[in-house]
C-alpha positions in Angstrom: -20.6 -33.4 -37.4 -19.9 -33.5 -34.3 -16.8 -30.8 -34.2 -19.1 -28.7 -36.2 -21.9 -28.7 -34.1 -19.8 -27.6 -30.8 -18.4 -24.8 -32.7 -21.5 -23.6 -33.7 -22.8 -23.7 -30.0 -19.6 -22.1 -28.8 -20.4 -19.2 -31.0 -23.4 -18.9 -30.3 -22.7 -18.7 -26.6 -22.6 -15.1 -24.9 -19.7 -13.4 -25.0 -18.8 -12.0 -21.7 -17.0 -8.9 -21.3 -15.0 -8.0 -17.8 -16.1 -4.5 -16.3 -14.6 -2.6 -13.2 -17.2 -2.2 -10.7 -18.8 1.7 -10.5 -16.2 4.6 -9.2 -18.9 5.0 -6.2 -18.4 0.8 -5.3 -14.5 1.4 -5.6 -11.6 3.0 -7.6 -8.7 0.8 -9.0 -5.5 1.9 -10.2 -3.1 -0.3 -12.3 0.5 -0.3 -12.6 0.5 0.9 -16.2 -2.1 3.8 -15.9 -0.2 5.0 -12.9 1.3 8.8 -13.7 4.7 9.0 -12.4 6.1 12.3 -12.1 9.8 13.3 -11.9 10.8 15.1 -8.8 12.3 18.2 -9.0 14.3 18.2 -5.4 15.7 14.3 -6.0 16.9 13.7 -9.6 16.4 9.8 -10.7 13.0 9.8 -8.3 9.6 9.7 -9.5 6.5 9.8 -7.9 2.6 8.5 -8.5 -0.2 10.1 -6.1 -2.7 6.8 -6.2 -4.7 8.7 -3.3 -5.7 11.6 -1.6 -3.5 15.0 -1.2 -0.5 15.0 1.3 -0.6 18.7 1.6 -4.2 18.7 3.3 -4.5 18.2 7.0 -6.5 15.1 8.2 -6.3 14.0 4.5 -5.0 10.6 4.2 -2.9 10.1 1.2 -1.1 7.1 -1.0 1.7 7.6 -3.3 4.3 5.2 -4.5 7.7 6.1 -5.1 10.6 4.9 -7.8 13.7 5.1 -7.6 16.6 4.6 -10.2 19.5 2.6 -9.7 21.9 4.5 -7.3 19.5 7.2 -6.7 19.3 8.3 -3.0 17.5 11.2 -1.0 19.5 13.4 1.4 19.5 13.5 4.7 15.6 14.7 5.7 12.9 14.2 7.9 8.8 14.5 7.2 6.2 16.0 10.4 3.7 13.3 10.0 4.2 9.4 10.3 4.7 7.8 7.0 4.0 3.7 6.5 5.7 2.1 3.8 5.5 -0.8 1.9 8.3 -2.0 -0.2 7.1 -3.4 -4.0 9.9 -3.8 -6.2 13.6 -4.2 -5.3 15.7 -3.8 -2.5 15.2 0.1 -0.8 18.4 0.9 1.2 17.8 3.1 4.1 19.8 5.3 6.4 19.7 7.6 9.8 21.0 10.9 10.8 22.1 14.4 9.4 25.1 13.0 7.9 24.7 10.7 4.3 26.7 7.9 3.9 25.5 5.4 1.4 27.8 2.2 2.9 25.7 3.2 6.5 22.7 1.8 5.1 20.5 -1.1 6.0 18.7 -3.2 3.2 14.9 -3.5 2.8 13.6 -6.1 0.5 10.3 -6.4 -1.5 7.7 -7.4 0.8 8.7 -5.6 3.8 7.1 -2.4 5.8 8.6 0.2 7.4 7.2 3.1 9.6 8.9 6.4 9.4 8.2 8.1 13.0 7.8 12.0 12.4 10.8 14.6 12.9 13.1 11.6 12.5 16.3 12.3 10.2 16.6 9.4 7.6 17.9 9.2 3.9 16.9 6.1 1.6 17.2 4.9 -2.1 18.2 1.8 -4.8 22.2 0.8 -5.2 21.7 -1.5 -7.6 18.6 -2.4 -9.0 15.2 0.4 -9.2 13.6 0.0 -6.0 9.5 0.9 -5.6 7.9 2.0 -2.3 4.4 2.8 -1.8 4.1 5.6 0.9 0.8 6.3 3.4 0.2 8.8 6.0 -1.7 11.6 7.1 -1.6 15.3 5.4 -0.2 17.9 5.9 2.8 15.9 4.8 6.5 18.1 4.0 10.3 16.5 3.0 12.1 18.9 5.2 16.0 18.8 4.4 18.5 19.2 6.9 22.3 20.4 6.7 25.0 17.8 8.4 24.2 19.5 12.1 20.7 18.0 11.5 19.1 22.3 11.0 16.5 22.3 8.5 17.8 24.0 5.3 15.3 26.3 3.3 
């Protein structure tokens, strides 16, 4: 009787449904609803803007970054200062016009890194995918360089 009656109480007990908070109190974004595009200039990297729009000045932004196994960016450098966040993986990253994948110093999940503007640097996964989350300040631009370190158009 006993058994019977503490099921019929837990049943009749409210059932409580968990609810974000309003979109005016605060925005969340989960891994799985994240939109990850592929990018056009860097085959085997994907991108997710979580915030804001790099291309606007003053704008402050958030996007994370994938990359594949033994995907890497070329030599580059962005105007603004960029502060990183590594999620997933091991990010591998390099300095100066010239590539060279074995020149590159290992960043593990957990880490940060600031990017300092007009600075040449490459970076990417070897061996496992690697996920970065990127913030700065728009207007944001990857600017590619040739080995002399010239922008290339």
């Amino acid at each position: 009787m006993t058994k019977i009656c503490s099921t019929a109480v837990a049943l009749l007990m409210p059932f409580y449904v968990l609810a974000d908070p309003p979109k005016e109190v605060m925005d969340i974004h989960r891994e799985g609803e994240l939109k990850f595009v592929q990018s056009k200039m860097n085959p085997g990297i994907s991108q997710a803007v979580i915030a804001g729009n790099a291309s606007k000045a003053g704008e402050v932004y958030v996007v994370r970054n994938r990359f594949s196994p033994g995907t890497f960016s070329a030599p580059h450098f962005h105007p603004e200062t960029r502060y990183i966040a590594v999620l997933k993986g091991t990010w591998w990253v390099g300095s100066g016009p010239v590539f060279d994948k074995d020149k590159t110093t290992p960043v593990p999940a957990g880490s940060f890194v600031v990017h300092h503007p007009n600075q040449i640097h490459w970076d990417g996964a070897k061996d496992e995918e690697a996920v970065v989350q990127i913030m700065g300040v728009g207007p944001s631009a990857t600017i590619r360089v040739d080995p002399a370190g010239r922008p290339q158009q």
